[in-house]
Structures are given as structure tokens and as C-alpha cells.
Biotite code that builds the C-alpha atoms (Angstrom):
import biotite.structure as struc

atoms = struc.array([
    struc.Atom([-8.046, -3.686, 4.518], chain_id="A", res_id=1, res_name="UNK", atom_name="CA", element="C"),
    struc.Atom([-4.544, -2.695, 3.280], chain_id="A", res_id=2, res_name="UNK", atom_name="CA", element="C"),
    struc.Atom([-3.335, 0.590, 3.579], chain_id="A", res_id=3, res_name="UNK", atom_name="CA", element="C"),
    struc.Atom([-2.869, 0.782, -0.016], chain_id="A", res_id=4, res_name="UNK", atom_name="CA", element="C"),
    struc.Atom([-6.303, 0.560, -0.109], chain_id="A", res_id=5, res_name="UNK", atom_name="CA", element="C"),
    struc.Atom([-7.355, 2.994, 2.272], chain_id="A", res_id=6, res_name="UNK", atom_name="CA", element="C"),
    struc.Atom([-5.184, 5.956, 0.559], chain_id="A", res_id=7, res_name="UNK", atom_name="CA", element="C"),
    struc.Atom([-6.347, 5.635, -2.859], chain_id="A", res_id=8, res_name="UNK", atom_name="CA", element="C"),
    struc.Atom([-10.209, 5.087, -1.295], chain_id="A", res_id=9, res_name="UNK", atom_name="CA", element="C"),
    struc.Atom([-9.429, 8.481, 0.764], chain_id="A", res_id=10, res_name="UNK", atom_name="CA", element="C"),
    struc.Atom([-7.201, 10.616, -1.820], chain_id="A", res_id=11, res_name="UNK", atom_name="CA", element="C"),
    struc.Atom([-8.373, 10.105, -4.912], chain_id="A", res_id=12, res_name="UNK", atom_name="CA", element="C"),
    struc.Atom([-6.016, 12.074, -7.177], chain_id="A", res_id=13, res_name="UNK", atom_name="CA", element="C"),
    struc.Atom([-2.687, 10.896, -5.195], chain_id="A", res_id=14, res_name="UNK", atom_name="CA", element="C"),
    struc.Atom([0.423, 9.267, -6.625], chain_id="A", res_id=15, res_name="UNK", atom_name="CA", element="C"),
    struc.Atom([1.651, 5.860, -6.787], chain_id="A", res_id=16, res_name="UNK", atom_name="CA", element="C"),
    struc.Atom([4.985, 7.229, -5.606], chain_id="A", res_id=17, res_name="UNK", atom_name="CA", element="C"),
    struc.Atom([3.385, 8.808, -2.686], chain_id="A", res_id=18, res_name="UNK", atom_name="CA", element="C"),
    struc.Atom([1.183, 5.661, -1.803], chain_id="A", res_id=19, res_name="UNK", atom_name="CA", element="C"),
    struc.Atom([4.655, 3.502, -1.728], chain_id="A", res_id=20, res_name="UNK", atom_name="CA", element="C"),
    struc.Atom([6.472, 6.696, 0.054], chain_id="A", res_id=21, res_name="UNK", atom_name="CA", element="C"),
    struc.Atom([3.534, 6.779, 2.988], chain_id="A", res_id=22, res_name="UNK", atom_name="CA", element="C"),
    struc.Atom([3.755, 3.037, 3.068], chain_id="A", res_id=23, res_name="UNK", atom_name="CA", element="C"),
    struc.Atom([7.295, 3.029, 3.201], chain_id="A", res_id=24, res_name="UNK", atom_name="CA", element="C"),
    struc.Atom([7.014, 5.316, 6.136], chain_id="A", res_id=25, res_name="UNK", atom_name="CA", element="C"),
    struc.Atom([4.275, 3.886, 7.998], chain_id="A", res_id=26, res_name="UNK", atom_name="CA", element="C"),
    struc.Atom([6.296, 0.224, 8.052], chain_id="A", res_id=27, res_name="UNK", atom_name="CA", element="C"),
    struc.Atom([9.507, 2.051, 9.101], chain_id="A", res_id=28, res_name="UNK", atom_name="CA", element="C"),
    struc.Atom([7.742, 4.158, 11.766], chain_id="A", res_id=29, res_name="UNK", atom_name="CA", element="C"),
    struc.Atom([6.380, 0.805, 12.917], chain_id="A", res_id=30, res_name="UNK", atom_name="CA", element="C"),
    struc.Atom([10.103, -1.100, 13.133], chain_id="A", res_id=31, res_name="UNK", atom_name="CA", element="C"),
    struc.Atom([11.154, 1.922, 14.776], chain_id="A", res_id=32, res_name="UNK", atom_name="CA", element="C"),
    struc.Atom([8.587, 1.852, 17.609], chain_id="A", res_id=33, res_name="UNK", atom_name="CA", element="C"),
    struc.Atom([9.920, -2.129, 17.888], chain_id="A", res_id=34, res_name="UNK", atom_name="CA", element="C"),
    struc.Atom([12.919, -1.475, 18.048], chain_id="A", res_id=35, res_name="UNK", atom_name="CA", element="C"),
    struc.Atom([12.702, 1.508, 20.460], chain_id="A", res_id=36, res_name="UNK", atom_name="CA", element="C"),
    struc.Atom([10.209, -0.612, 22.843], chain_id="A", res_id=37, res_name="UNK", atom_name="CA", element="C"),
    struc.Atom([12.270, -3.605, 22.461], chain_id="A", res_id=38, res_name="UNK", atom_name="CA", element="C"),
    struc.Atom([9.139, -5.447, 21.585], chain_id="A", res_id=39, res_name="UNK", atom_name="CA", element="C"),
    struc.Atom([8.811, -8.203, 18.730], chain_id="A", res_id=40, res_name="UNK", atom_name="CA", element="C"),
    struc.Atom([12.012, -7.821, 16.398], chain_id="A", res_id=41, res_name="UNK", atom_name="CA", element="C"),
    struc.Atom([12.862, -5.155, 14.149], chain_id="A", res_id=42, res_name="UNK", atom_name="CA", element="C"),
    struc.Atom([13.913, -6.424, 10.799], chain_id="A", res_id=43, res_name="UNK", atom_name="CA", element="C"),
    struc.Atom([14.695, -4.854, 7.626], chain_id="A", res_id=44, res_name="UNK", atom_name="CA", element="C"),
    struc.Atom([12.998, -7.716, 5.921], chain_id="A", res_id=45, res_name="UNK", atom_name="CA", element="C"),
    struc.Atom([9.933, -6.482, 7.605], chain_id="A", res_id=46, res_name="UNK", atom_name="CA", element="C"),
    struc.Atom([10.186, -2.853, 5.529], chain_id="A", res_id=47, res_name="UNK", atom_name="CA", element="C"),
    struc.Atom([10.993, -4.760, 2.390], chain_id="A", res_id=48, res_name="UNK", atom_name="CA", element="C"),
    struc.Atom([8.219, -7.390, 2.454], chain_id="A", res_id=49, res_name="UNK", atom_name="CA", element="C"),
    struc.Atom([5.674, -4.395, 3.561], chain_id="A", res_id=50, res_name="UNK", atom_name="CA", element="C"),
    struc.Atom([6.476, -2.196, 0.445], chain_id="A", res_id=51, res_name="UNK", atom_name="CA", element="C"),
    struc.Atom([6.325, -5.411, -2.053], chain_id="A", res_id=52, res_name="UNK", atom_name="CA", element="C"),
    struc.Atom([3.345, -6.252, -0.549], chain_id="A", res_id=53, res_name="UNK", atom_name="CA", element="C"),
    struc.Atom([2.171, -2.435, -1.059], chain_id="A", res_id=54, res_name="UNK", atom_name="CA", element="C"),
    struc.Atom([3.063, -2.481, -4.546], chain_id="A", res_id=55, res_name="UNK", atom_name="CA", element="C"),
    struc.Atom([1.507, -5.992, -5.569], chain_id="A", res_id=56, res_name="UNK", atom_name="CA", element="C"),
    struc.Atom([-1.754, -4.259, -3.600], chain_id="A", res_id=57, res_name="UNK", atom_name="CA", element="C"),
    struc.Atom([-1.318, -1.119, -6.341], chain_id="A", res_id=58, res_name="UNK", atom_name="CA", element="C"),
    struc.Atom([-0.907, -3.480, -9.572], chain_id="A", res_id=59, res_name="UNK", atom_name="CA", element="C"),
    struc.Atom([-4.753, -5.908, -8.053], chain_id="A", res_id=60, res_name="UNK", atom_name="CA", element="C"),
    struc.Atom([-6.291, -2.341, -6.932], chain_id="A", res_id=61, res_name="UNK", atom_name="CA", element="C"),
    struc.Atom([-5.605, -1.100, -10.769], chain_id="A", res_id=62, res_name="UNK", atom_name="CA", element="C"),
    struc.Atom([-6.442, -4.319, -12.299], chain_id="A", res_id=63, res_name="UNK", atom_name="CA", element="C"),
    struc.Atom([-9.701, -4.050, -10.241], chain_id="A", res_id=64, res_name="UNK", atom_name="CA", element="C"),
    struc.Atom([-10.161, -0.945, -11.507], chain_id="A", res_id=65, res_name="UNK", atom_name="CA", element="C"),
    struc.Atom([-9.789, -1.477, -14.809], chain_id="A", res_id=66, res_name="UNK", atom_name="CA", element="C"),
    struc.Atom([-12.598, -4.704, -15.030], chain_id="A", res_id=67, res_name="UNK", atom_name="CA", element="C"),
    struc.Atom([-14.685, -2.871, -13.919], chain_id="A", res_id=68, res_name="UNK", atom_name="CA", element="C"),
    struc.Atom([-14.372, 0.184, -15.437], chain_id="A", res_id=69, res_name="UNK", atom_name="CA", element="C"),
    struc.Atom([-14.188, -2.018, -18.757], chain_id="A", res_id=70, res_name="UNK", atom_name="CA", element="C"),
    struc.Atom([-17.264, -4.095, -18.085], chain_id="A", res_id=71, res_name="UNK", atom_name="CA", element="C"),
    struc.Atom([-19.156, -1.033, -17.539], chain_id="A", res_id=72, res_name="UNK", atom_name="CA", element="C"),
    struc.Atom([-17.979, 1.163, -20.854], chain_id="A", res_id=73, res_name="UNK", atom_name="CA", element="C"),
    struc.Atom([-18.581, -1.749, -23.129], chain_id="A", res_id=74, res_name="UNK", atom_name="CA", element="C"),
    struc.Atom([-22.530, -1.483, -22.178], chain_id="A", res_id=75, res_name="UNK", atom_name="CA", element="C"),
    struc.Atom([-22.765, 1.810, -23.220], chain_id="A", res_id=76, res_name="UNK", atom_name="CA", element="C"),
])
């Protein structure tokens, strides 16, 4: 499960800034540790492709939410 998901599914009222901010984070803490360790290779293309990929996972997680929140008004 992305950790996109995860953060909206456990704080409901947060940001999109903060989401990509945490993300942002999370992927540099992580080419950090690589770097530090000398394990795998650190890459700025890494932290780029990570935060992309975190803000395609926003724009499907509120097109998600919006079918079905949609589907389910027009019944009432």
C-alpha cells in the first residue's frame, strides 16, 4: 500500500502539502540511510520519482474518492 495511502487512511483532515512534505521526507531519509550505509545507490532521481509517484497516488486516491462518493449521492 503506498504511503500516500496510509496518511490520508490514518489522518483524515491532513493536507496535500503535508502528505507530499512527509513523503518527501520519508524518500530522503531513506537515500540518506543509503548513502550513509553505502548500500544500494543514492540517487536524486530516486527522491524525484518517489514524490511524482506520491502525487499521481493523491490525484487516483481523490478520483477514487470522488466515484464513489458520486455513485452514492446520486441514490439518494
Amino acid at each position: 500500500m503506498p504511503l500516500v495511502v496510509i496518511i490520508k487512511l490514518h489522518f483524515k483532515a491532513i493536507k496535500y502539502q503535508n502528505i507530499i512534505l512527509i513523503c518527501t521526507g520519508v524518500s530522503l531519509f531513506i537515500e540518506l540511510i543509503q548513502y550513509a550505509l553505502k548500500r544500494g545507490v543514492a540517487d536524486i532521481d530516486d527522491i524525484i520519482l518517489n514524490v511524482l509517484g506520491s502525487i499521481i497516488s493523491l490525484m487516483i486516491l481523490q478520483l477514487v474518492k470522488h466515484l464513489i462518493i458520486g455513485k452514492s449521492s446520486v441514490g439518494q
